[in-house]
Structure formats: structure tokens, C-alpha cells
C-alpha positions as CSV (number, residue, x, y, z in Angstrom):
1,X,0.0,0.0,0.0
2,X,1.5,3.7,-0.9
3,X,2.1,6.4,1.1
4,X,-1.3,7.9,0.2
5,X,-3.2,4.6,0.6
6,X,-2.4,4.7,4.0
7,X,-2.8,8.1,4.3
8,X,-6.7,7.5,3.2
9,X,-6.8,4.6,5.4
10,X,-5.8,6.6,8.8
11,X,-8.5,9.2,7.8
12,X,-10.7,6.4,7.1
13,X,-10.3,5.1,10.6
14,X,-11.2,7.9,12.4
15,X,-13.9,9.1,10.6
16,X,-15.5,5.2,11.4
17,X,-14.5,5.9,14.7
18,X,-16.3,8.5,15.5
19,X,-19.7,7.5,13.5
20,X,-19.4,3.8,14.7
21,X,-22.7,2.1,15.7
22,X,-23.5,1.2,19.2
23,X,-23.2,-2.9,18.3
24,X,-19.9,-2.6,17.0
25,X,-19.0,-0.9,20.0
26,X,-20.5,-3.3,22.6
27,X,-18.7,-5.9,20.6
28,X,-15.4,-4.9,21.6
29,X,-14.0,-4.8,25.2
30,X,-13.9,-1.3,26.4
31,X,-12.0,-0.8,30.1
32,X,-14.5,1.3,31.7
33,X,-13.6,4.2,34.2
34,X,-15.2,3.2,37.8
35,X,-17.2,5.2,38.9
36,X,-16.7,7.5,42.3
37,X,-18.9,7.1,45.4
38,X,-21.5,9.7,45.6
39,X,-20.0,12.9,47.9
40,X,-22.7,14.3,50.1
41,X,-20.5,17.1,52.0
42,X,-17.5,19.4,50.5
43,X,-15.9,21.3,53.0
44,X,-12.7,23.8,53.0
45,X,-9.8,23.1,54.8
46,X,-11.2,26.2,57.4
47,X,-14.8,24.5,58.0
48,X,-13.0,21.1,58.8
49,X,-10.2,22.5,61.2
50,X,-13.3,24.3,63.0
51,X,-15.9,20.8,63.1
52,X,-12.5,19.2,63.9
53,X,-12.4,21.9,66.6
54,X,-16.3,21.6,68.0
55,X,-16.4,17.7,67.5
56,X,-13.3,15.5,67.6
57,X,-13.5,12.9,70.2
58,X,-10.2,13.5,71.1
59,X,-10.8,17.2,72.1
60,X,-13.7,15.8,73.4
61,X,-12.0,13.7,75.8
62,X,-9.7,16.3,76.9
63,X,-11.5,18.9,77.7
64,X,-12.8,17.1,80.8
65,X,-9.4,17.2,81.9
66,X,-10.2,20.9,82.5
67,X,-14.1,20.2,84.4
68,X,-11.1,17.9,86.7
69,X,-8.9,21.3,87.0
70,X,-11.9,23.5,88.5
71,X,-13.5,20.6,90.8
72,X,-9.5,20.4,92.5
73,X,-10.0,24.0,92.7
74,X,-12.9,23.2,94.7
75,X,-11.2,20.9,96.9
76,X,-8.5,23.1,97.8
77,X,-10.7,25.7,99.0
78,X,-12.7,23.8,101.4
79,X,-11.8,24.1,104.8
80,X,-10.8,21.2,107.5
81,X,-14.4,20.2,109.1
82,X,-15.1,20.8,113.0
83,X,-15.5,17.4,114.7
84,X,-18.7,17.1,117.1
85,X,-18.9,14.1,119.6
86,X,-21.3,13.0,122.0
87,X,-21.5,10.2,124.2
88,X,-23.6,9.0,127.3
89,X,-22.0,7.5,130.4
90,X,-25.0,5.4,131.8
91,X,-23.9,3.7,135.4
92,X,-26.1,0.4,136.3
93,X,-28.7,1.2,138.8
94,X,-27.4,0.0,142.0
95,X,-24.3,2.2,141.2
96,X,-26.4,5.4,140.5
97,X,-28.9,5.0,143.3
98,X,-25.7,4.5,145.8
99,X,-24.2,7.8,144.4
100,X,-21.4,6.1,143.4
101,X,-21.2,7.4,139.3
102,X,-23.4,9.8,137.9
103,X,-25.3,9.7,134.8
104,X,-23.4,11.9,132.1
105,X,-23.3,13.3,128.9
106,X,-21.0,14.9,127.3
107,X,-21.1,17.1,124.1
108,X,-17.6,18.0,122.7
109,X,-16.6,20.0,119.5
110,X,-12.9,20.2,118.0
111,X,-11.9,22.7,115.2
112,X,-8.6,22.5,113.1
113,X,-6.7,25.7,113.3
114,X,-4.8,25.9,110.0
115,X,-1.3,27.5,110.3
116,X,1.1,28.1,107.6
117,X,-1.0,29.3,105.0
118,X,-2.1,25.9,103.8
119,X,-5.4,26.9,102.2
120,X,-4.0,29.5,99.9
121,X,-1.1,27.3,98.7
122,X,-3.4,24.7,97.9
123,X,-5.3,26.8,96.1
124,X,-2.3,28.3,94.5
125,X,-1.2,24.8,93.3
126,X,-5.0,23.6,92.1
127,X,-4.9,27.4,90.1
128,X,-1.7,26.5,88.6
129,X,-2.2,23.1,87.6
130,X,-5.5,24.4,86.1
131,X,-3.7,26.8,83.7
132,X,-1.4,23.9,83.4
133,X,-4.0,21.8,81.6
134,X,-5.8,24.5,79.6
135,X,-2.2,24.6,77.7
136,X,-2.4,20.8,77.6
137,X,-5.2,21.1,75.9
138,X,-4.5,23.2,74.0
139,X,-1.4,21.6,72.5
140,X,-3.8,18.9,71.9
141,X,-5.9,20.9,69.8
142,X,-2.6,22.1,67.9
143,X,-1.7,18.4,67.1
144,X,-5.4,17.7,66.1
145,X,-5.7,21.1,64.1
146,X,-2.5,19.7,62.5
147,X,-4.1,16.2,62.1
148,X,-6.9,17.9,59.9
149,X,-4.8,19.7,57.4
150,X,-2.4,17.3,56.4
151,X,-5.9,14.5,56.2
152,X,-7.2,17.1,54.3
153,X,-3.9,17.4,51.8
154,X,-4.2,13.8,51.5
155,X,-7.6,13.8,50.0
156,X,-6.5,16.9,47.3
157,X,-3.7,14.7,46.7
158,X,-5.8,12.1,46.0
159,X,-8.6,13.5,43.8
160,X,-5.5,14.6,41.7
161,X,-3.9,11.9,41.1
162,X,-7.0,9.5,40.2
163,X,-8.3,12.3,38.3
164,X,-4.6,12.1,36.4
165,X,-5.3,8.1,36.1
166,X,-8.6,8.7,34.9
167,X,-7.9,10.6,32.2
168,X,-5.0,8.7,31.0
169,X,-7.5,5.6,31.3
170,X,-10.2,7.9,28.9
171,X,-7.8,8.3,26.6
172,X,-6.3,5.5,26.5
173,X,-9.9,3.8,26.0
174,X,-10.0,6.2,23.1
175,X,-7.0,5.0,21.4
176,X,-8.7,1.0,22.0
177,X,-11.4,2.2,19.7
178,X,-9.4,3.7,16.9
179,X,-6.9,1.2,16.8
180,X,-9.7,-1.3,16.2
181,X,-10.7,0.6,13.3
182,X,-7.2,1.1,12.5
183,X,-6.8,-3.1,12.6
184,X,-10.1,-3.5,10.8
185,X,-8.8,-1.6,7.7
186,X,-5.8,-3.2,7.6
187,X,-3.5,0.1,8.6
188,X,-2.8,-1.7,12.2
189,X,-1.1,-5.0,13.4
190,X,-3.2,-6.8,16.1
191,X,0.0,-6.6,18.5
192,X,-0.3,-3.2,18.6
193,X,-4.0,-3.4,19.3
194,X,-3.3,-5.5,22.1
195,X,-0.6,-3.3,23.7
196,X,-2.9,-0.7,23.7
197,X,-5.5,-2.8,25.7
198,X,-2.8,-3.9,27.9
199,X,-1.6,-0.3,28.7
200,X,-5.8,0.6,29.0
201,X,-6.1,-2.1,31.8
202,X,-2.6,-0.9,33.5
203,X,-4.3,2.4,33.6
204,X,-7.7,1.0,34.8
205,X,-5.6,-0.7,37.8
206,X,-4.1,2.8,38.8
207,X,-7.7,4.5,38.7
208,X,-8.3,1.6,40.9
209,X,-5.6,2.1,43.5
210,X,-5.8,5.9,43.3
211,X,-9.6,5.7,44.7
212,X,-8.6,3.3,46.9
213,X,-6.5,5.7,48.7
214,X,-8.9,8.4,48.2
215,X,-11.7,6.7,50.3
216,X,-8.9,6.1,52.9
217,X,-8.2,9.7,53.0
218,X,-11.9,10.5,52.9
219,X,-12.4,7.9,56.1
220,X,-9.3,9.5,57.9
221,X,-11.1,13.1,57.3
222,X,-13.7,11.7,59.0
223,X,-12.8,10.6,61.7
224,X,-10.8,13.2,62.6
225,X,-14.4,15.5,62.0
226,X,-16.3,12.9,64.0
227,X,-18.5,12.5,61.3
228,X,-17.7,8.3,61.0
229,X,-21.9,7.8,60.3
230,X,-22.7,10.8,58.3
231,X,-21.6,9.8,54.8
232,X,-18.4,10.7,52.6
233,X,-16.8,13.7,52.8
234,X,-14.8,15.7,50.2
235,X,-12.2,18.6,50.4
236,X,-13.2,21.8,48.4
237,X,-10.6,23.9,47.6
238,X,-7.0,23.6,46.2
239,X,-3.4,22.9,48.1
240,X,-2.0,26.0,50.1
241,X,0.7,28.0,48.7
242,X,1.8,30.6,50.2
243,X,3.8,32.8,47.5
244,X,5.7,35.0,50.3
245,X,8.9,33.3,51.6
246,X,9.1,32.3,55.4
247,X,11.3,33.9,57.3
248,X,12.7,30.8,59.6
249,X,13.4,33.4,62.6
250,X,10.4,35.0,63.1
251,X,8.7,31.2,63.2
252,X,11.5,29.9,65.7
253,X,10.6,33.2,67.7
254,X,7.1,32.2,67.9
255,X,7.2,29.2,68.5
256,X,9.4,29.7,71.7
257,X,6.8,32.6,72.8
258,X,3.7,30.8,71.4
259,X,3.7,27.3,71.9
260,X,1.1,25.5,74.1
261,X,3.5,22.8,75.3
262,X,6.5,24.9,76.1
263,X,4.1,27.1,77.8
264,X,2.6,24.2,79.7
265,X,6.0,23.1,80.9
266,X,7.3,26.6,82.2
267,X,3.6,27.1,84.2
268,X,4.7,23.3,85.8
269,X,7.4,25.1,86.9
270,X,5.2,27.6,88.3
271,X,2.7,25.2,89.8
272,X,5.9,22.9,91.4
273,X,7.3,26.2,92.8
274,X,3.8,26.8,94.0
275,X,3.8,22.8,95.7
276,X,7.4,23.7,97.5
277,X,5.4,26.3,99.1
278,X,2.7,24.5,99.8
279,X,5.1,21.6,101.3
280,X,6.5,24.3,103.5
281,X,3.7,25.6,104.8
282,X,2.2,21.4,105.4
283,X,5.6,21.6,108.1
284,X,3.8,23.8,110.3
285,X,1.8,22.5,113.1
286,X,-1.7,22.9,113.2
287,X,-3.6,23.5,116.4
288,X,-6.8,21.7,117.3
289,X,-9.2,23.8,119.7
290,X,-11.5,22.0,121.2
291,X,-15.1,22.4,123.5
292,X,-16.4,20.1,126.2
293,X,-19.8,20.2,128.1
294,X,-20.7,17.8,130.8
295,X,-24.2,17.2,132.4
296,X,-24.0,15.0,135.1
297,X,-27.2,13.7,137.1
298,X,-27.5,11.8,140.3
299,X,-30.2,10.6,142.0
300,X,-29.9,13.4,145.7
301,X,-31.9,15.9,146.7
302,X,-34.0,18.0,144.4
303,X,-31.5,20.3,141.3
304,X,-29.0,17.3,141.6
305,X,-27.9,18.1,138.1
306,X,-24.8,19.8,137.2
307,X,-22.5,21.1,134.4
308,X,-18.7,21.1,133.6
309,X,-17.5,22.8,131.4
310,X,-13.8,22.2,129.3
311,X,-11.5,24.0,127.0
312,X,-8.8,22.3,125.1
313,X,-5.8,22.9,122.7
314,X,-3.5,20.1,121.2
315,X,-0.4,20.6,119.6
316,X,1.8,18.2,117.7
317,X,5.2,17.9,118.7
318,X,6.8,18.1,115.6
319,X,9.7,15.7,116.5
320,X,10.0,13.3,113.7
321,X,7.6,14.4,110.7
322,X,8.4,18.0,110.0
323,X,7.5,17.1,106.3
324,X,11.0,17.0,105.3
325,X,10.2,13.9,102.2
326,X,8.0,15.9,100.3
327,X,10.1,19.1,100.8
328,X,13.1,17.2,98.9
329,X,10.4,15.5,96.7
330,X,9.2,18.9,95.1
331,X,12.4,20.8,95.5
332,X,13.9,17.3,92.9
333,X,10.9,17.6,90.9
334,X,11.4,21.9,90.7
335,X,15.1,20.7,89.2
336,X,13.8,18.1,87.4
337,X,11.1,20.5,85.2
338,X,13.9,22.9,84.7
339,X,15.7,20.6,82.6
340,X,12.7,19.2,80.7
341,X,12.1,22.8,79.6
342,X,15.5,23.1,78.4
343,X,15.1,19.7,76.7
344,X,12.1,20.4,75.3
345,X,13.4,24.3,74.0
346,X,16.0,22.2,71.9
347,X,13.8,20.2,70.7
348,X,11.6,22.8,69.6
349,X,14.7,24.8,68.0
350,X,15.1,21.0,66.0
351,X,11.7,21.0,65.0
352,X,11.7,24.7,63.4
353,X,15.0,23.6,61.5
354,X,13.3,20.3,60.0
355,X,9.9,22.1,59.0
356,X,11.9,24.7,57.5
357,X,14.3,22.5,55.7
358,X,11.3,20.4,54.3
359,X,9.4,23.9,53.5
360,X,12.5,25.1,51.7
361,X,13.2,21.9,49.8
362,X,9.7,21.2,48.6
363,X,9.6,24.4,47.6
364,X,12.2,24.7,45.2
365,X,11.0,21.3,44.0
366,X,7.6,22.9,43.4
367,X,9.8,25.8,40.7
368,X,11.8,23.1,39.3
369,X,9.2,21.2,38.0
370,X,6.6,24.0,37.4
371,X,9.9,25.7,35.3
372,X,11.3,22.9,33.6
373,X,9.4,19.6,33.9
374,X,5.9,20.3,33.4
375,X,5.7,22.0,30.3
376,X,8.6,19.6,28.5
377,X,6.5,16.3,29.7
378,X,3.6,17.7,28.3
379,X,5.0,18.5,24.7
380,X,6.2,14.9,24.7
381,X,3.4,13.4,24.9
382,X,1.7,15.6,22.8
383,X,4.2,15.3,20.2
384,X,4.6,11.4,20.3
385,X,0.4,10.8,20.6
386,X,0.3,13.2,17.1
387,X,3.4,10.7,15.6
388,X,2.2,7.8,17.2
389,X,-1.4,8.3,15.5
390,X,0.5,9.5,12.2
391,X,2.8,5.7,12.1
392,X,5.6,7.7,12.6
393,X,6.3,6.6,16.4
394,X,6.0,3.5,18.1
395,X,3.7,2.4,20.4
396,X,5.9,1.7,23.1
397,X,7.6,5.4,22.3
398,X,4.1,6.9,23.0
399,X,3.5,4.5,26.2
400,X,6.5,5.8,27.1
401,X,5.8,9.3,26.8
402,X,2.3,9.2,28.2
403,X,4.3,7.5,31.4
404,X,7.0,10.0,32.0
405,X,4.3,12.6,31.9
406,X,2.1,11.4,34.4
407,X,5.0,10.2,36.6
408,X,6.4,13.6,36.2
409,X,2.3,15.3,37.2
410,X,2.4,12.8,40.0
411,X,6.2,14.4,41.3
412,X,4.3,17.8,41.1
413,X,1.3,16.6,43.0
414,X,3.0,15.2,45.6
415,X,5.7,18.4,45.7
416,X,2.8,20.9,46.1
417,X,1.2,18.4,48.7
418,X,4.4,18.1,50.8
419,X,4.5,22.0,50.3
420,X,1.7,22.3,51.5
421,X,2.0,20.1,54.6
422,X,5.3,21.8,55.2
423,X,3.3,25.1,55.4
424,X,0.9,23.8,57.8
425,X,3.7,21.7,59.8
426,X,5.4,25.1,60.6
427,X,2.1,27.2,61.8
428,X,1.5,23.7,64.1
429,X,5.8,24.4,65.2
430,X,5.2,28.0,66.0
431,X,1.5,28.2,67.6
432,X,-0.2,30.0,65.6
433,X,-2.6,27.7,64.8
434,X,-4.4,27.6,67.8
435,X,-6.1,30.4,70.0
436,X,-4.0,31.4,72.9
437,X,-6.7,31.0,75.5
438,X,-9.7,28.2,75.7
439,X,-12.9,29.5,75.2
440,X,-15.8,28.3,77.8
């Protein structure tokens, strides 16, 4: 066959193509694109970090820690009860009618005398460790706030790539049904039909995987939104990108200044300075006052009742226990919270470094393939599909192409998803993505 022979026989094939009947069509496999689960809910990164906020079970949890805070507070405000005691003396009758023993009864109160300011360094310490686990919680909602984002980077990332493997698997479907045409008219070996089919089911495998991982990211979402029995859930919206540069210094400043577990573990320091005192002041002696009435009856001449009356005060002799253990045990434990904050400073510091190494080199992977990648693995493919469907490439050369492209969209994906991540890993670093102060 000439060179315009085939020529007429290419443009014979698509024209068939695209005017073929429905039972030619139905006779020939066709790799269908699955189709994706019905979304009921599409929310933006902000409306998820805030359900996340109002409804994760986590947060949940930890926020009775708080309810636990105030009721101490409680506790350490009360004051030591008065005991009241009453008892009868009753002497057998012989004994009372002789005027031997009385009847009595007695009616006696004692009251605690606090000393040492114990009541107000309790309440010092419950105060403290109060504060202490409002920051607790809220470096739990900055590790749950952080949770959110990168779940919901993972299900952007997803719906990219399986919408990049669905439409390599639409048009690879596409090229099924012209080569058929291509084989019927004689301008098309059946091997290369048949490569094509295989590389159609390759792609209809990846579409497969790719959703795969998008309903995992979807179920992660929602757990983390509490919203396990409320349907799927989609991310609306595209991945962050800040275009201004970070400026590491400023975050390594904040996050010193700003965040909820550093701050946590200085006000321990307060709260254990706060206990010394309060370990102090349990050294000093209390004194118990104490009240006594006696009414005494015998059986004598008329107004034979009487009254005593008794005034005590007892004072331990602090001889052994002068509290001395739990002195030493909260002095140690002062020392011992100076160094976690020092070792937890560091690891701060480390932290800031990482985030802003991974920030800086996603980053520039982002411009190097957005400057020299994308646009190249695009032309290729364009170029080889056109030769390819012109004889003038092989298949394999277009399989080839049409791989390198979509491995190279997939590096850009993932770079502007670990951008992304890398954005929202150093607001998590510094605190800034969670209020300074928990809201009632």
C-alpha cells in the first residue's frame, strides 16, 4: 500500500471511529472508568479545622481534663471540718442509786486551726495546675488542628492523582477504539492493538488504587471531624501555597513565645514552685481547739444536776515528721522540670529547623518542575500521541511518553502536597494555629 493509501486509510479510521454504531461498540472490550462514590459534603480546609475543633473525640476527651482542674479547685478551698462528739456514760442502777457514778453526757466540738497558709497554697497549686492543663489542651488541639490539614492534603492529593489516572484511562480507551478501526482496515497489526488494551487495563488498575487511597483519605477526614456515620466527605478547595517566603526566625521566635506545650511546661514550673510552698507551709503545726460540756445527774436531793465545762488545745510535737520527704520531693521535681524545659526548648529549636528544611526543599522542587518539567512532559506526549497516530512513532515510544508525563504530574502533586504540609507543619511548630486562650 502507498504512502497515500495509508494516508486515506488513517482518515478512514477515524472518521469510522467517531460515526461507529452502538453494536460494534458493545462488541469490543472497552476498560471502563469506575465510577466515584456519591459525595454528600464538601468542606474547606477552614470548615473542617473548625468541626474538627467543635467535635473531635479527642478534644472531646480532653477537655474534661479541664471540668477535673476546677473541681480540685474546689477541693482546695474547702476548709478542714469541725468534729462534734457525743457520748452517754449510763452507770447500772445500783451504782447510781448509791451515788457512786453519775449519769453523764457529754457534748464536745474540736476545730482545726490551719497555720502556715495551707489553704491559699493549695489553692495556688489547684490554680496553677488548672492553667497547666488549659495549655495541655491546648497543644492537643494544635496536634489535632494539624491532624486535619495534612488529612485534608491527602484527600487533594488524592482526587489529583486519580483524576490524572482517569484521564490517561479515557484516553487511552479512546485510542482502543481507533486502533480497532485502525486493525479493521488493515493500517494496524493486532499486537499493537493489544498493547494498547494492555496499557488501557494498567491504567484502569491505577484509577483503581488511586480511589482506593482516596476513600482512605476521605475515612481519615472523617474521623478526625467525628463524622464516621454521616456519609463521605470531600475537600473543596485547592493545596496552600503561600507565594511569600518564610522567614525561619520570626517562626523559631514564635514558637518559643507561642507554643502550648513549652508554655505548659514553664507554668509546671510555676505550679511545682507553687507545691514547694505549699510543702513548707504542710511543716507547720496545726492546732486543734477544742469544747467540752458535761451534764452530770444523780439521784440526791431536788436540782442534783450539774455542768462542767472544758477548754482544750492540742499541739503536735513536731519531733519526727516535719515534712521534710515531700520538701526534697518537690524541691527534685522543681530541678527536674527545669531541665525538661530546656530539653524540650531544643527540641523545639530542632523542630523549626526540619519544618523549614522540608518547607524550603519542597519548595524549590515545586519551581523546578513548574519551570522545567511540566511543560517539557507535556510536549512529549503531545508530540509522540500526534506521531504515534500519524505511524511515525511507536507504540511503546508513546506508552512511554504518556508514562514519563504522568510520573512527572504525580512528582508535582505530591511536591505541592508536601509543600503544603510543610506550610501547615510550621504554623503547628510556631503556635499560631491555635487560640492562645480556651474558650468556655
Amino acid at each position: 500500500m502507498g504512502v497515500m493509501g495509508r494516508a486515506h486509510a488513517r482518515s478512514l479510521a477515524i472518521v469510522l471511529i467517531l460515526s461507529a454504531t452502538a453494536a460494534a461498540v458493545s462488541a469490543q472490550p472497552v476498560f471502563r472508568v469506575p465510577p466515584i462514590a456519591p459525595v454528600s459534603v464538601a468542606l474547606t480546609i477552614d470548615e473542617a479545622v473548625t468541626e474538627a475543633l467543635d467535635h473531635n473525640l479527642t478534644l472531646v476527651a480532653e477537655r474534661y481534663a479541664l471540668a477535673v482542674a476546677d473541681a480540685r479547685i474546689l477541693t482546695a478551698q474547702l476548709r478542714p471540718n469541725p468534729v462534734l462528739t457525743s457520748n452517754v456514760m449510763l452507770p447500772d442502777h445500783t451504782t447510781f442509786t448509791n451515788n457512786i457514778s453519775p449519769r453523764e453526757q457529754v457534748l464536745r466540738t474540736d476545730v482545726v486551726i490551719e497555720r502556715g497558709g495551707k489553704r491559699d497554697r493549695r489553692i495556688e497549686v489547684a490554680r496553677s495546675a488548672r492553667s497547666v492543663a488549659e495549655l495541655q489542651f491546648l497543644n492537643t488541639m494544635r496536634t489535632v488542628v494539624l491532624d486535619v490539614e495534612n488529612a485534608f492534603v491527602d484527600v487533594v492529593l488524592a482526587k489529583q492523582n486519580a483524576a490524572l489516572a482517569r484521564q490517561s484511562l479515557e484516553a487511552f480507551n479512546a485510542l482502543v477504539q481507533v486502533n480497532i478501526e485502525r486493525v479493521r482496515t488493515g493500517d494496524l497489526s493486532q499486537v499493537e492493538l493489544a498493547r494498547s488494551r494492555l496499557a488501557a487495563l494498567q491504567f484502569q488498575n491505577e484509577v483503581r488504587q488511586h480511589e482506593s487511597k482516596l476513600a482512605i483519605a476521605r475515612s481519615r477526614l472523617n474521623t478526625l471531624l467525628s463524622r464516621n456515620r454521616t456519609g463521605p466527605i470531600d475537600a473543596a478547595g485547592d493545596l496552600r501555597r503561600d507565594p511569600q517566603p518564610v522567614n525561619i526566625e520570626a517562626v523559631r521566635e514564635r514558637a518559643i513565645a507561642l507554643r502550648p506545650d513549652l508554655l505548659a511546661m514553664r507554668r509546671d514550673q510555676a505550679r511545682s514552685a507553687a507545691d514547694l510552698r505549699l510543702q513548707i507551709a504542710q511543716g507547720r503545726i496545726d492546732y486543734t481547739i477544742s469544747g467540752e460540756l458535761h451534764r452530770q445527774h444523780q439521784p440526791g436531793p431536788p436540782n442534783a444536776t450539774g455542768f462542767l465545762y472544758g477548754v482544750y488545745a492540742s499541739v503536735p510535737l513536731p519531733i519526727f515528721n516535719r515534712n521534710q520527704g515531700e520538701i526534697v520531693r518537690a524541691n527534685e521535681e522543681a530541678l527536674q522540670l527545669e531541665a525538661r524545659v530546656r530539653a524540650l526548648e531544643a527540641d523545639v529549636d530542632h523542630e523549626v529547623d526540619a519544618a523549614y528544611e522540608a518547607y524550603r526543599a519542597s519548595r524549590e522542587v515545586v519551581g523546578t518542575i513548574e519551570a522545567r518539567m511540566l511543560s517539557q512532559a507535556r510536549d512529549v506526549r503531545s508530540t509522540t500521541e500526534y506521531s504515534y497516530r500519524r505511524g511515525e512513532a511507536s507504540f511503546v515510544e508513546f506508552l512511554d511518553a504518556v508514562r514519563v508525563f504522568n510520573e512527572t504530574m504525580q512528582s508535582y502533586n505530591d511536591a505541592r502536597a508536601d509543600f503544603a504540609r510543610s506550610l501547615y507543619a510550621l504554623d503547628a511548630i510556631s503556635g499560631g494555629s491555635v487560640p492562645q486562650k480556651v474558650t468556655p
